[in-house]
C-alpha positions in Angstrom: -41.1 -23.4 28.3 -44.7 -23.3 28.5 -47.4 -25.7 31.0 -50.4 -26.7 29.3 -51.8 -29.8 30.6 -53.0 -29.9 34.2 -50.6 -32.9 35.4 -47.7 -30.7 35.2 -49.3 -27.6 36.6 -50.1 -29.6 39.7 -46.5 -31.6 39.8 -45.2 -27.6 39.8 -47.6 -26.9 42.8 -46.2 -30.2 44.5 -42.9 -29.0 43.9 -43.2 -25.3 45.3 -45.0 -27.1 48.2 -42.1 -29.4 49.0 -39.7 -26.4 48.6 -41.2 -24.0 51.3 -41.8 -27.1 53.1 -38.4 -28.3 52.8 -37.0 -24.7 54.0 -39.4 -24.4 56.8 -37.8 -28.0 58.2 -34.1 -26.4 57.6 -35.4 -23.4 59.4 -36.6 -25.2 62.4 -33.5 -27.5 63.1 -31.1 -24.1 62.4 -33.2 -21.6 64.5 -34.4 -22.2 68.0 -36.9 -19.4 67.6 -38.9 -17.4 65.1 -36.5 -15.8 62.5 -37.3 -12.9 60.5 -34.6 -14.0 57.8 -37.0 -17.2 57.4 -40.2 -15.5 57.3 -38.7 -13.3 54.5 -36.7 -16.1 52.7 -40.1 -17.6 52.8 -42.4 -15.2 51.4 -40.0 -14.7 48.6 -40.0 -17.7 47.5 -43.5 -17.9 47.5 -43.9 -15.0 45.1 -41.1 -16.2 43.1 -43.1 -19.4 42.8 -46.7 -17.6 42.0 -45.1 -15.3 39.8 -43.4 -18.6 37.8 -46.4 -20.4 37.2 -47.9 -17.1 35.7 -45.7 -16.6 33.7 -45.4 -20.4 31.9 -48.5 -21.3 32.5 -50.7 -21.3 29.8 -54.8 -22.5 29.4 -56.3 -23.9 26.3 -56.5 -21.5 23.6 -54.3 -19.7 24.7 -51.0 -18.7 22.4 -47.5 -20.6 23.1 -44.8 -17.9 21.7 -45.6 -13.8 22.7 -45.5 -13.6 26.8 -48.9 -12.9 28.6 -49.3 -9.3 29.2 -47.7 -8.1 32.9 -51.3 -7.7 34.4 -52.1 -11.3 33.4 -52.3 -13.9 36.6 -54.7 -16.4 34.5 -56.0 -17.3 31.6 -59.6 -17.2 32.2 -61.4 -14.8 34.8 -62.8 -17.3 36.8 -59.8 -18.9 37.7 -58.1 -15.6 38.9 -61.2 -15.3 40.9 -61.2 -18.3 42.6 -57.3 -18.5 43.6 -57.5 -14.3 44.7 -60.4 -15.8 47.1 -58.4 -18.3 48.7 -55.6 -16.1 48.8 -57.8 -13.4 50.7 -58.9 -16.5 52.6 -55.2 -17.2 53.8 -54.4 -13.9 54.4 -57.2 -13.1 56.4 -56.2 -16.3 59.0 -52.8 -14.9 59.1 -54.4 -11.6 60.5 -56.5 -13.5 63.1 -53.1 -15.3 64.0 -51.1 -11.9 64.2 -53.6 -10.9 66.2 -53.8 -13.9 68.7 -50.8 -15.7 68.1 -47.5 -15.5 70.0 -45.2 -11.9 69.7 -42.1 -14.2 68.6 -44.2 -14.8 65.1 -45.5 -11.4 64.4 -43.1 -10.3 61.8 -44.2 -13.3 60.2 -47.6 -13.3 60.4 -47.8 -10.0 59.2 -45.2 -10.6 56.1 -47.4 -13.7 55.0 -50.7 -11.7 55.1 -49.5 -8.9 53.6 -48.0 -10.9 50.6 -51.1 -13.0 50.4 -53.4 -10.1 50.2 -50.9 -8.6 47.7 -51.4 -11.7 45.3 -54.9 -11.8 46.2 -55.2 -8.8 44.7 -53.3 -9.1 41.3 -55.3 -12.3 40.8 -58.8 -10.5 41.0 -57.6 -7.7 39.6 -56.5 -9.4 36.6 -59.9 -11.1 36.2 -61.9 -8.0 36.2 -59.2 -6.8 33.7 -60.1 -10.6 31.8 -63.8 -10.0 32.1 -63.3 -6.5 30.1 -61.4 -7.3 27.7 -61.7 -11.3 26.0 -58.3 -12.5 26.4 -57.1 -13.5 22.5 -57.2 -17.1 21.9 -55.5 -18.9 19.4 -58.2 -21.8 17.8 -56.9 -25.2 18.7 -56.1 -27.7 15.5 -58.7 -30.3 14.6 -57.3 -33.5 15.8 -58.0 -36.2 12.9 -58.7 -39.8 13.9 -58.1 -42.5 11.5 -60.9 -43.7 9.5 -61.5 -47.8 10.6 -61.8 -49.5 7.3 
């Protein structure tokens, strides 16, 4: 299964959000206080969701059948470049809130940055890796109107 058109890409995104969103409610009627087993839970979902969108994700030109390489995050270097930002972005608040924030959420604070500035990572990396090297496209078919008589 491959997602080309944006609509679905973003109903994906909605549907990650509403998952970790969903846990994180669970989490907080279950737990009286920070758990580690949710902070964990958590950031493994997350990647599990980053690394799904990766992997069936697909941009214009791009082909349907032979799966992206394993460095590939995007299909075009700016786009890595852009989501590694705001993935430094986030992981660089959850370092200013492990180092001001409450000890019961350390764990947690630390997990999240480290996992952001993992991803954060990958994604530029695989952009200067896209700016090297042209990705190969596949050329899109001409789409034929009918002629009005």
């Amino acid at each position: 299964m491959r997602i080309r058109k944006t609509r679905w890409k973003l109903a994906y995104i909605a549907g990650g959000v509403v998952l970790l969103f969903s846990l994180e409610l669970a989490a907080s009627q279950l737990f009286a206080f920070s758990n580690p087993l949710y902070a964990l839970a958590a950031n493994t979902l997350t990647v599990l969701i980053y690394f799904g969108g990766v992997r069936i994700f697909r941009g214009a030109g791009e082909p349907d059948q032979p799966p992206r390489s394993w460095w590939r995050m995007t299909s075009q270097p700016r786009a890595g470049f852009i989501i590694g930002s705001l993935l430094a972005l986030s992981s660089a608040g959850n370092v200013l809130d492990l180092l001001s924030g409450p000890p019961e959420g350390l764990f947690a604070s630390m997990l999240k940055a480290t996992v952001d500035a993992a991803l954060a990572f990958l994604y530029v990396r695989s952009s200067i890796r896209l700016r090297r090297v042209p990705p190969h496209t596949v050329q899109e078919l001409p789409r034929f109107r009918p002629l009005k008589p």
